[in-house]
C-alpha positions, 0 to 999 in steps of 0.5 A, spaced: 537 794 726 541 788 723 547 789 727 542 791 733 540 783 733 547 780 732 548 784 738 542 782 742 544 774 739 551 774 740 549 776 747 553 778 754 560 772 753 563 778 747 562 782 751 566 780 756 572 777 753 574 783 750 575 788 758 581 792 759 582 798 763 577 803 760 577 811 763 570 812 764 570 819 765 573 820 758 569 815 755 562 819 758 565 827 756 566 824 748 558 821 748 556 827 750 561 831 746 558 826 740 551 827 741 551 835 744 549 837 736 543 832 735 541 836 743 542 842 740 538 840 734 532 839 738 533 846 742 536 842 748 542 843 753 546 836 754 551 837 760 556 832 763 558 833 770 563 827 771 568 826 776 575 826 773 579 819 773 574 814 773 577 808 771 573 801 770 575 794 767 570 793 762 568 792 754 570 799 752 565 799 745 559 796 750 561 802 754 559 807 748 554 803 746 550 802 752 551 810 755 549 813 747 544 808 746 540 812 753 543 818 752 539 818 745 533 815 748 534 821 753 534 826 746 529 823 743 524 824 748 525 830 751 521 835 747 524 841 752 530 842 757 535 838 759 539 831 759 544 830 764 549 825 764 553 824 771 558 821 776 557 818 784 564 814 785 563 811 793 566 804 796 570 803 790 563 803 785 561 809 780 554 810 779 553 813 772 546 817 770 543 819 765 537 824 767 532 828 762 526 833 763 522 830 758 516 826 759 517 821 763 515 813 763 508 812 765 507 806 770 505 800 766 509 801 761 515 801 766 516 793 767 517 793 759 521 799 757 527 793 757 524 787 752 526 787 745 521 791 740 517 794 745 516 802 743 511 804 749 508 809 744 510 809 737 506 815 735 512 819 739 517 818 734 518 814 728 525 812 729 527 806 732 526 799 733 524 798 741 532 794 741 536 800 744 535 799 751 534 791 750 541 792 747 543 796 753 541 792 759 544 785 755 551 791 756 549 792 764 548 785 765 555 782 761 559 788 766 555 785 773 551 791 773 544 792 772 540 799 769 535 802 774 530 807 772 526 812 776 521 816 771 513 819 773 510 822 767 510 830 766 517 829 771 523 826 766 527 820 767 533 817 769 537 811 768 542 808 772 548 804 772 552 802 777 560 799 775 565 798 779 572 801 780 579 798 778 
């Protein structure tokens, strides 16, 4: 949790100053790759389905942070199914989701999934202290993007975040 609010205040400028030239389709296939044992822990499936040579100009430890951060959240809070991680390159931008068939995000917790410390229901997991996705919108933003999420309780949820392509 320490370093989680030494990110949050050391804020989008560290971020941003160290960019290089990140291969995202790599980048994404290794988070997967990562997080696939603690998926499978749960009796889930953990696909990525990414184009190949995605390249971005980017913080490429920000990038591993924000896509582990909803990847986990996606693990978290499926109890069946799958997560999915995904790629639409278009107009020299590409659109990465993370999609899960969990249980979605009720609508007035929506507006506040974003904010430091919030946990829409404790009761649904013990770990955790309401930064991860605080965290990783600070990410989007310091990248010139944002993260939208598109959830209906009982139908899954899913994240995405637009970048553009060098």
């Amino acid at each position: 949790m320490t370093e989680d609010l030494l990110t949050l205040a050391r804020g989008e400028q560290s971020l941003t100053a160290q960019t290089e030239g990140v291969d995202l389709s790599t980048l994404l296939e290794d988070v997967a790759e990562s997080l696939t044992p603690l998926a499978e822990a749960k009796g889930l499936s953990l696909e990525c389905r990414v184009q190949p040579d995605l390249t971005v100009s980017s913080n490429r430890d920000g990038l591993i942070r924000l896509f582990v951060n909803l990847v986990d959240n996606a693990i978290k809070f499926t109890e069946s199914g799958s997560i999915t991680v995904f790629t639409r390159a278009e107009a020299g931008t590409v659109r990465i989701s993370v999609r899960d068939t969990g249980r979605g995000i009720s609508p007035e917790h929506l507006d506040h999934i974003f904010d430091r410390f919030y946990r829409a229901n404790t009761s649904l997991t013990k770990t955790g202290a309401g930064l991860g996705l605080a965290i990783a919108l600070q990410i989007a933003h310091a990248h010139g993007s944002d993260i939208t999420v598109d959830s209906k309780p009982g139908n899954g949820t899913t994240f995405s975040i637009t970048l553009p392509l060098l």
